[in-house]
N, C-alpha and C positions, 0 to 999 in steps of 0.2 A: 021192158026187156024180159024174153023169158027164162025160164030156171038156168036152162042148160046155157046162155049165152052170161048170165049172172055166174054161173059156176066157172064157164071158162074165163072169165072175168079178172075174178078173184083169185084161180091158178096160176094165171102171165103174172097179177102183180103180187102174189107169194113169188115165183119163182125169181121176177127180177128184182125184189128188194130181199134176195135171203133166206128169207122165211120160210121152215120147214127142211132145211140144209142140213148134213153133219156140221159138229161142230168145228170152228176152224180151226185145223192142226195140222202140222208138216214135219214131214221126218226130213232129218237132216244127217249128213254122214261125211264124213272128218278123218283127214290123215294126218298125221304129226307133220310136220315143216321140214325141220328141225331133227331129221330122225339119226339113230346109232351112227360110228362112224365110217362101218363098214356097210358099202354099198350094197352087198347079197342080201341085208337081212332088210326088208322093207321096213318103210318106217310105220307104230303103232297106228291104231286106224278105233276111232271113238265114233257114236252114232247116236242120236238122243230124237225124241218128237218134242215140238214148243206148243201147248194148246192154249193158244191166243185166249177160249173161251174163259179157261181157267187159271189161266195165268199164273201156267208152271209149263217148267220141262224137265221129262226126264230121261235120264241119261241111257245108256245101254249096260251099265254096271248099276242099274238100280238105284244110282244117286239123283238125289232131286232138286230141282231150282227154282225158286219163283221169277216173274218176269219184272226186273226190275227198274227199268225204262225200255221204250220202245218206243223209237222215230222212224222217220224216212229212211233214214241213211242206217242205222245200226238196231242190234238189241243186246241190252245187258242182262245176264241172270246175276242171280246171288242164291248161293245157298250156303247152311251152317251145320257143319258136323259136330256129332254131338261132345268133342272135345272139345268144340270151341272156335275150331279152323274155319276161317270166311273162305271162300270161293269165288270169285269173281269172274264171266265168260263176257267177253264182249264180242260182239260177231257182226263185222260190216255187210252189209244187207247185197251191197254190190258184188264187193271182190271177192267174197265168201272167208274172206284172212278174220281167223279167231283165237285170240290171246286168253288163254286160260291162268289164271294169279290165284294161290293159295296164301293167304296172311294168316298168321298167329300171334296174338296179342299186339299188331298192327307192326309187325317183321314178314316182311315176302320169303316164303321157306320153297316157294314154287312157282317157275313160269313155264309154261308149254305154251305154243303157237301150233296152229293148226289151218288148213287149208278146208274149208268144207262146202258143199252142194248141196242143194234140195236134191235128196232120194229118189231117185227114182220111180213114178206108182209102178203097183203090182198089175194094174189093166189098162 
């Protein structure tokens, strides 16, 4: 075989096992459910990336999650503020419906539910 057909070779099965890819990450972008009671005022709208590689996401308020399981069907974060407060995000892979639980000393002090999409790309 010569170089050039070895070279092109080796690019098809980089390109179709992954190899040499950004790493895998998706933004995600989130509106309250659940929102104020008054209709005119839209309801809150949250936005975070999940980098599968690193196995965290972070939020659009700077806050950060590791990924704390990850199936077919769902992905869980968890993250811990530094008072103490667990965070809990579950987010159904299908319906996009994600329940966000803040506990404190294992008392639920917070539930929001959210509706959210994979982002948009930029290209």
């Amino acid at each position: 075989m010569s170089k050039i057909g070895l070279i092109g070779l080796t690019a098809t099965f980089a390109l179709l096992t992954g190899f040499g890819y950004a790493s895998d990450k998706i933004g995600i972008a989130c509106s309250e459910s659940e929102g104020p009671g008054d209709t005119d005022i839209p309801p809150p709208t949250w936005s975070f990336v999940i980098d599968f590689d690193r196995g965290i996401a972070t939020g659009s308020g700077g806050s950060s999650y590791s990924i704390d399981k990850r199936t077919e069907d769902s992905i869980t974060l968890k993250g811990i503020r530094p008072n103490g407060d667990v965070t809990t995000i579950d987010i159904d892979r299908y319906s996009g419906w994600t329940s966000l639980e803040t506990r404190h000393s294992d008392q639920v002090i917070k539930t929001r539910y959210f509706t959210c999409k994979q982002a948009d790309p930029l290209f």
